[in-house]
C-alpha atoms as an extended CHARMM CRD file, in Angstrom:
* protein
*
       164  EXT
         1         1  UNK       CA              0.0000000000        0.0000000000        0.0000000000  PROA      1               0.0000000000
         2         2  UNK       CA              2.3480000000        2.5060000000        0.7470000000  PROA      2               0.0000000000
         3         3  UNK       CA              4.6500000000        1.4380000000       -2.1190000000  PROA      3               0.0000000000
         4         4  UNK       CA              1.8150000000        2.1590000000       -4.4800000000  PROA      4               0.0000000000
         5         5  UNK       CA              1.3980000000        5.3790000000       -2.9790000000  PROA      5               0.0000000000
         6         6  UNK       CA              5.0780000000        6.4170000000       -3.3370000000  PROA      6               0.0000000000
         7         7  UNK       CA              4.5870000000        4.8070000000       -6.7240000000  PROA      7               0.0000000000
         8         8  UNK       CA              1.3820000000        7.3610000000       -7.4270000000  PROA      8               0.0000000000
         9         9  UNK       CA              3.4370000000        9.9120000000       -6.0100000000  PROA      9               0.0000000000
        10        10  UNK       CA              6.5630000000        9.7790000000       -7.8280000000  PROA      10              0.0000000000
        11        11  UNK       CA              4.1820000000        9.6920000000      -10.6610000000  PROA      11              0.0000000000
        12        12  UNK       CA              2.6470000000       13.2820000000      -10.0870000000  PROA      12              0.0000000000
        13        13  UNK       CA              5.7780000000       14.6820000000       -9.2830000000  PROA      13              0.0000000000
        14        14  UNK       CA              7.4090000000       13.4190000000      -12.3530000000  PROA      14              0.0000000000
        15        15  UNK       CA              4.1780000000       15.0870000000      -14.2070000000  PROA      15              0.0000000000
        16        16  UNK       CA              4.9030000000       18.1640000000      -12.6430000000  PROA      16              0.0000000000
        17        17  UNK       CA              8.2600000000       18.4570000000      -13.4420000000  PROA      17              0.0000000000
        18        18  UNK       CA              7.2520000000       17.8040000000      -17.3430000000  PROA      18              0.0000000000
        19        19  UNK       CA              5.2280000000       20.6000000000      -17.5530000000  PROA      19              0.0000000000
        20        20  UNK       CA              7.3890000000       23.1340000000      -15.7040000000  PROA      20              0.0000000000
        21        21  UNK       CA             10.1220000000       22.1350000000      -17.8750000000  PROA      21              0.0000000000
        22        22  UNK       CA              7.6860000000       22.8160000000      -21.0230000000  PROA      22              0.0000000000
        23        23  UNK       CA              6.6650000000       26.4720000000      -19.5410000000  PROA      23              0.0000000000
        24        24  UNK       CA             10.4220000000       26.9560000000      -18.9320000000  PROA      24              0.0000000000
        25        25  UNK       CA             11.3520000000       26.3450000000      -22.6050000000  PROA      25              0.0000000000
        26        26  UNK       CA              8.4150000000       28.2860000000      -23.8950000000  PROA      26              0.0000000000
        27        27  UNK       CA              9.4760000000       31.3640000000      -21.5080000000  PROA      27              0.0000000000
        28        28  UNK       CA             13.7450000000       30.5590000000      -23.0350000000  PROA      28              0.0000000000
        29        29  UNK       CA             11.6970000000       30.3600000000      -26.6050000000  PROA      29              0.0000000000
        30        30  UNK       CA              9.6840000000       33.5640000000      -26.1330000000  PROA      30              0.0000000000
        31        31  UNK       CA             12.6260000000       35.0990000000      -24.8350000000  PROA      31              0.0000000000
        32        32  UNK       CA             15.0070000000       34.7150000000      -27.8460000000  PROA      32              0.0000000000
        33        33  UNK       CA             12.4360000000       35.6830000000      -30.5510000000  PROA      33              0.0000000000
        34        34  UNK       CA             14.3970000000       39.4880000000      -30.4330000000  PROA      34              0.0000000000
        35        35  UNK       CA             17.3620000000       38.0190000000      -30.7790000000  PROA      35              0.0000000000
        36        36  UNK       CA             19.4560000000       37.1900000000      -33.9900000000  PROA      36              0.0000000000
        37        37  UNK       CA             22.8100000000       35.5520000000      -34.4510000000  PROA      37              0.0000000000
        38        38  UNK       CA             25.4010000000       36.6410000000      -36.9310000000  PROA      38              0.0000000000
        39        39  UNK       CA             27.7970000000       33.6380000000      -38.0840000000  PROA      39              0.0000000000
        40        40  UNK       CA             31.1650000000       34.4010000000      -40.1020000000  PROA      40              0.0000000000
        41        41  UNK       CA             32.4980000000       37.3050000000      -38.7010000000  PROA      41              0.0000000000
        42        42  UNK       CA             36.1030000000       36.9180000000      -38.1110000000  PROA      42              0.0000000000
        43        43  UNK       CA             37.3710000000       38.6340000000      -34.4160000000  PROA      43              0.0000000000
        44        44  UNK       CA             39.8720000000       41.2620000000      -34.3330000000  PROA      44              0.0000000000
        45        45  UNK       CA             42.0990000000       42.2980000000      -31.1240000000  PROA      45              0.0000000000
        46        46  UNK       CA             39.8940000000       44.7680000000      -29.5870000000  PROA      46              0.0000000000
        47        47  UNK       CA             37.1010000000       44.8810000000      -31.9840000000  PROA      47              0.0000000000
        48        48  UNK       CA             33.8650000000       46.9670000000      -30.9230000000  PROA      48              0.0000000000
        49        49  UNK       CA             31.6530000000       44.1320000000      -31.7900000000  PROA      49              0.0000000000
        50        50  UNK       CA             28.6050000000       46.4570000000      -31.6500000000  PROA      50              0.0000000000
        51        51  UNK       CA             30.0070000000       48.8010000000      -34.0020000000  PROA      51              0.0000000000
        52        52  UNK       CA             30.9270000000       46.6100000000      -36.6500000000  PROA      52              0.0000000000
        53        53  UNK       CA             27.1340000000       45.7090000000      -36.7050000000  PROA      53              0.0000000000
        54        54  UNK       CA             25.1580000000       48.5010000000      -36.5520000000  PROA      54              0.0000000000
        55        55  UNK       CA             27.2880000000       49.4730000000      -39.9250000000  PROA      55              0.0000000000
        56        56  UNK       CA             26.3700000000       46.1200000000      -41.4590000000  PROA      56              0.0000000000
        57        57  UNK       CA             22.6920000000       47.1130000000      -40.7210000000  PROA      57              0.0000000000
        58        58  UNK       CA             23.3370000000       50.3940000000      -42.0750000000  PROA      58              0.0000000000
        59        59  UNK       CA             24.2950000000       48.2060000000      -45.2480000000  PROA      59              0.0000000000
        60        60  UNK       CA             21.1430000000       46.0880000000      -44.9370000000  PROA      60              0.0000000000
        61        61  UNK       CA             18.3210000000       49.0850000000      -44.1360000000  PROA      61              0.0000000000
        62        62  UNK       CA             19.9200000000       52.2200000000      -44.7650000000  PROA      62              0.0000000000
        63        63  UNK       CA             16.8210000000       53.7440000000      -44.0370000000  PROA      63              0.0000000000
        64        64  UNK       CA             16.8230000000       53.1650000000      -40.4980000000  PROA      64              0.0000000000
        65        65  UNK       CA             20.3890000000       54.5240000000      -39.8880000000  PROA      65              0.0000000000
        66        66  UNK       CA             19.2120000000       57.3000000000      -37.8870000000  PROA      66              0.0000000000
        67        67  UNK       CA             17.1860000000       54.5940000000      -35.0000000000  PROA      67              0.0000000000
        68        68  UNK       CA             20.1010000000       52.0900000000      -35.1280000000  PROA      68              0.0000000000
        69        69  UNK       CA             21.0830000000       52.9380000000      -31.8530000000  PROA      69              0.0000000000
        70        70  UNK       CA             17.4940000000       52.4850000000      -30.2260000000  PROA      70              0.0000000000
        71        71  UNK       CA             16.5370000000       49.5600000000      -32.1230000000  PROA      71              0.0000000000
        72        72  UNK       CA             19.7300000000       47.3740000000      -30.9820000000  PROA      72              0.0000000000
        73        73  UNK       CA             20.0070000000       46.3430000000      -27.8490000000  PROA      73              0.0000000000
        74        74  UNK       CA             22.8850000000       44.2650000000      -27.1180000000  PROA      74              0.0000000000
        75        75  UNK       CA             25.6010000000       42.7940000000      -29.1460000000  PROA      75              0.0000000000
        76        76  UNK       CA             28.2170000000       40.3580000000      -28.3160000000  PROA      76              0.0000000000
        77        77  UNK       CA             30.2950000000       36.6840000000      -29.1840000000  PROA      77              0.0000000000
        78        78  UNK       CA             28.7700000000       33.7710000000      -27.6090000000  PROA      78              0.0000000000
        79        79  UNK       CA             31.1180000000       30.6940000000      -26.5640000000  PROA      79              0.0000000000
        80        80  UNK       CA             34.4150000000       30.5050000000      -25.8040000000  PROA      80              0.0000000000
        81        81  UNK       CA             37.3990000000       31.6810000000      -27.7470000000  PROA      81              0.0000000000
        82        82  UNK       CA             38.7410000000       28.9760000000      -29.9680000000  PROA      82              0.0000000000
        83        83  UNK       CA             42.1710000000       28.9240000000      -32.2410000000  PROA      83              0.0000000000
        84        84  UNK       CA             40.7690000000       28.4470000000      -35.6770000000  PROA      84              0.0000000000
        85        85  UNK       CA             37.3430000000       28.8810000000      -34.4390000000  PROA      85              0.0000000000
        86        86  UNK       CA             34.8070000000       32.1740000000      -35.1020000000  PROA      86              0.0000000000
        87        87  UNK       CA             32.6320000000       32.7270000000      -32.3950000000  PROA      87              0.0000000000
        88        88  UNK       CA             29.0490000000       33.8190000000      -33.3110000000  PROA      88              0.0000000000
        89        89  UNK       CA             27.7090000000       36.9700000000      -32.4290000000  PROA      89              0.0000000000
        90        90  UNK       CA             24.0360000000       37.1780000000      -30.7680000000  PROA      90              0.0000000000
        91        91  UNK       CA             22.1910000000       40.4480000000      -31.6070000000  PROA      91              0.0000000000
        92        92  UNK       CA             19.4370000000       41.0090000000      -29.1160000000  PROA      92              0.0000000000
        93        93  UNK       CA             16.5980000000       44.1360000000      -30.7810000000  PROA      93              0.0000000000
        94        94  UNK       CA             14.8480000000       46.4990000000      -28.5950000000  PROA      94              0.0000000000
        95        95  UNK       CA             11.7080000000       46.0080000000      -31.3170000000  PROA      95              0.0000000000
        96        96  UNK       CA             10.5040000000       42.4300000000      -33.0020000000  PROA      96              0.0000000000
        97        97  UNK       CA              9.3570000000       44.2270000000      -36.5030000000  PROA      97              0.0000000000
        98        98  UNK       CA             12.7470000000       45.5580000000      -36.9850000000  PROA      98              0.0000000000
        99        99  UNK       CA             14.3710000000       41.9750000000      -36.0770000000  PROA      99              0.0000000000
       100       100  UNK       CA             11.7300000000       40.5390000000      -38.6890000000  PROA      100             0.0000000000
       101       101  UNK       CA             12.9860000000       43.3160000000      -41.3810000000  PROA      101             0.0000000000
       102       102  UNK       CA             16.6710000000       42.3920000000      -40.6930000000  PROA      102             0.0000000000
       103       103  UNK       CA             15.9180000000       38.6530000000      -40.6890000000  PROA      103             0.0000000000
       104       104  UNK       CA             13.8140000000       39.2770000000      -43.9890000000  PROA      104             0.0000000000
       105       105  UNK       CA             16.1740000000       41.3760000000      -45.8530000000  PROA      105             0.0000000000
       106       106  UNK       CA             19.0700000000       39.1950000000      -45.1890000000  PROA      106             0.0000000000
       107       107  UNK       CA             18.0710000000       36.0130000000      -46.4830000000  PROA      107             0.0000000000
       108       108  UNK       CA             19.1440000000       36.8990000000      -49.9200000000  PROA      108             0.0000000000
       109       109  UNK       CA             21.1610000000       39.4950000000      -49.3400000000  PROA      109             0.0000000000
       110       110  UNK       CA             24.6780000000       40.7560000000      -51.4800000000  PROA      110             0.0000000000
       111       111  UNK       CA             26.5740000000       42.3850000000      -49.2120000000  PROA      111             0.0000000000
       112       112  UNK       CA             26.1840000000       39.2620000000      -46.8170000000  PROA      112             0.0000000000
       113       113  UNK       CA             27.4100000000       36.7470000000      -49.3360000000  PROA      113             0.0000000000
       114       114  UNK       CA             30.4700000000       38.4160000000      -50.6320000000  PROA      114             0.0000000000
       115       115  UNK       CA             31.1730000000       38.8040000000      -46.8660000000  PROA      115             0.0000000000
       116       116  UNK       CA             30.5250000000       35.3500000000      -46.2920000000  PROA      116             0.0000000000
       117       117  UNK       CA             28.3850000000       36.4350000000      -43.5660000000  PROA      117             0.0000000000
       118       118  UNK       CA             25.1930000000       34.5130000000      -42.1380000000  PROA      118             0.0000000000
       119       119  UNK       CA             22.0510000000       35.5570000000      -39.7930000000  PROA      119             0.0000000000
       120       120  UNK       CA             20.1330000000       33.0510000000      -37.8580000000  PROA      120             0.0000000000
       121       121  UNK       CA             17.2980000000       32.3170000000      -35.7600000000  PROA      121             0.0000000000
       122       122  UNK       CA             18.6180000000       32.3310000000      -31.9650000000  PROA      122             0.0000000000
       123       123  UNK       CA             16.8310000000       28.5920000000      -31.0010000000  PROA      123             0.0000000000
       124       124  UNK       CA             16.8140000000       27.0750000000      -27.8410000000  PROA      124             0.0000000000
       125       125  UNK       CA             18.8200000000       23.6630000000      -28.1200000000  PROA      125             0.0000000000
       126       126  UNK       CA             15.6160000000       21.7680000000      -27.8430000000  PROA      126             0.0000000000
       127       127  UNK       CA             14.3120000000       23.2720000000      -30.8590000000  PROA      127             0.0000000000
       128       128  UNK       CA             17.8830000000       23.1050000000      -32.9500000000  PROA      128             0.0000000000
       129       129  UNK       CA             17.9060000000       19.4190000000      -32.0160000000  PROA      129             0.0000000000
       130       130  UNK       CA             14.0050000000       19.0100000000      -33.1630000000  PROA      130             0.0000000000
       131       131  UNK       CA             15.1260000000       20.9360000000      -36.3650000000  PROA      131             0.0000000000
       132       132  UNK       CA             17.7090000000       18.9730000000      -36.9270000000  PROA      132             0.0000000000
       133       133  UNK       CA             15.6440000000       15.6240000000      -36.5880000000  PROA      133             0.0000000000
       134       134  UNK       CA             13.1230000000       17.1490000000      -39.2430000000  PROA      134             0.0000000000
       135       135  UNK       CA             16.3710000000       18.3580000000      -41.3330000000  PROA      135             0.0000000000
       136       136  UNK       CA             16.6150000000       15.2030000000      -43.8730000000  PROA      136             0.0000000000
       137       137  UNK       CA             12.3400000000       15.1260000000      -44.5130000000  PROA      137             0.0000000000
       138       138  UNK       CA             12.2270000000       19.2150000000      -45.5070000000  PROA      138             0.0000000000
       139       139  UNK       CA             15.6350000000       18.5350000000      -47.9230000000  PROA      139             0.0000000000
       140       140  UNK       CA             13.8000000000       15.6330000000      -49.4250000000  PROA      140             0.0000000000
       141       141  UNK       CA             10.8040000000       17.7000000000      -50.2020000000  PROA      141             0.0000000000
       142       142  UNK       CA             13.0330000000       20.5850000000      -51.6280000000  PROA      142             0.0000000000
       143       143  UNK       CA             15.1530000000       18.0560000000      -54.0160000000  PROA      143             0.0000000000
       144       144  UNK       CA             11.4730000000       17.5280000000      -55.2860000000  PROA      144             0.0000000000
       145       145  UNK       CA             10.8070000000       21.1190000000      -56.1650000000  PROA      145             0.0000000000
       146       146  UNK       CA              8.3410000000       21.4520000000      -52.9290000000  PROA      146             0.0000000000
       147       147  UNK       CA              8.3430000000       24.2000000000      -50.8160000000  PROA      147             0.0000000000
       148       148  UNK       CA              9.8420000000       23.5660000000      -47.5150000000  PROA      148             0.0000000000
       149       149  UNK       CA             10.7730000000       25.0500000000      -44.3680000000  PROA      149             0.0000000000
       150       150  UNK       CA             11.1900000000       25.9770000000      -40.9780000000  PROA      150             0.0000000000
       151       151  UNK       CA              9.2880000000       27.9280000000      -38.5390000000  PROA      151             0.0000000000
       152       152  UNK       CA             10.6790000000       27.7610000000      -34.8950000000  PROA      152             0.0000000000
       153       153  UNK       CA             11.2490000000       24.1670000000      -34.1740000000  PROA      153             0.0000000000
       154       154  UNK       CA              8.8180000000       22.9830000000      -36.6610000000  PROA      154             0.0000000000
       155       155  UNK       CA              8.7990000000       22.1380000000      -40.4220000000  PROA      155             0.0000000000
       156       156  UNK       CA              6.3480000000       22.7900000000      -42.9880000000  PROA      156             0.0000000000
       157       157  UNK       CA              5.9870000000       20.8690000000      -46.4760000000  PROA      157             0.0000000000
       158       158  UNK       CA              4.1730000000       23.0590000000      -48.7980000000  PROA      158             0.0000000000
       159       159  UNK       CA              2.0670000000       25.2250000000      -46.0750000000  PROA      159             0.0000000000
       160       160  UNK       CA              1.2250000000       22.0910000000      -43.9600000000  PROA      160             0.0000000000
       161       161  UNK       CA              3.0450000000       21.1620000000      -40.9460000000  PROA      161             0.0000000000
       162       162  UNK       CA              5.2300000000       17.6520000000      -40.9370000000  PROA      162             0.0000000000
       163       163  UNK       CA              4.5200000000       15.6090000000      -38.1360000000  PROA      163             0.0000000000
       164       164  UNK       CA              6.7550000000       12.1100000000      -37.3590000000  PROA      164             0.0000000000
């Protein structure tokens, strides 16, 4: 008897701790929708970080030169320094519609290629690892002309969302 109750409490606890671990990566998830990391950038010896990207946004909406300074927050490297190694830069905005213009206008975007310069989403790990599962069914569906993607951790095949 009081095994089984144990049992029934272990249980509830365990339940518990599922869900609070599910509001916790929603709140991480929420969290790093203003955010933005830049992949490529070589470091210099005393680099201002921050400067060297509010110019590449001045390259990527010139017409927002002028609010630059109120619509980034925070810029800097992520990770530990590395020989051979580039560490990325995370770009947290003060406003989610000018993160969604510089995400937009730098998909295909000149002045990032010859610069051999990226932009990414800023996922949790959960989600990068869920991306990564879907990774091989949204190539597929590209290699046969579909339109496929990625929105947050999930994948979409021509508008409709791929469950496995």
């Amino acid at each position: 008897m009081h095994v089984q109750k144990n049992e029934n409490k272990i249980k509830d606890v365990l339940e518990q701790m599922v869900k609070v671990q599910q509001r916790s990566d929603d709140a991480e998830r929420y969290s790093r929708r203003w955010n933005l990391r830049l992949y490529g950038k070589k470091e210099t010896p005393g680099e201002n970080i921050r400067e060297v990207i509010m110019k590449l946004f001045v390259a990527l909406a010139p017409e927002d030169k002028e609010k630059l300074d109120f619509l980034v927050d925070t810029v800097h490297r992520v990770g530990v320094v590395r020989d051979n190694s580039t560490r990325p830069v995370i770009i947290q905005f003060t406003m989610r519609a000018f993160r969604n213009k510089i995400w937009k206008v730098s998909c295909d975007n000149n002045t990032l290629k010859e610069k051999k310069l990226f932009l990414k989403e800023d996922l949790t790990q959960a989600d990068r690892m869920e991306r990564n599962r879907l990774w091989p069914i949204v190539e597929e569906a590209r290699k046969q002309g579909k339109r496929a993607g990625f929105r947050g951790p999930h994948a979409y095949i021509e508008g409709k969302k791929v469950t496995r």
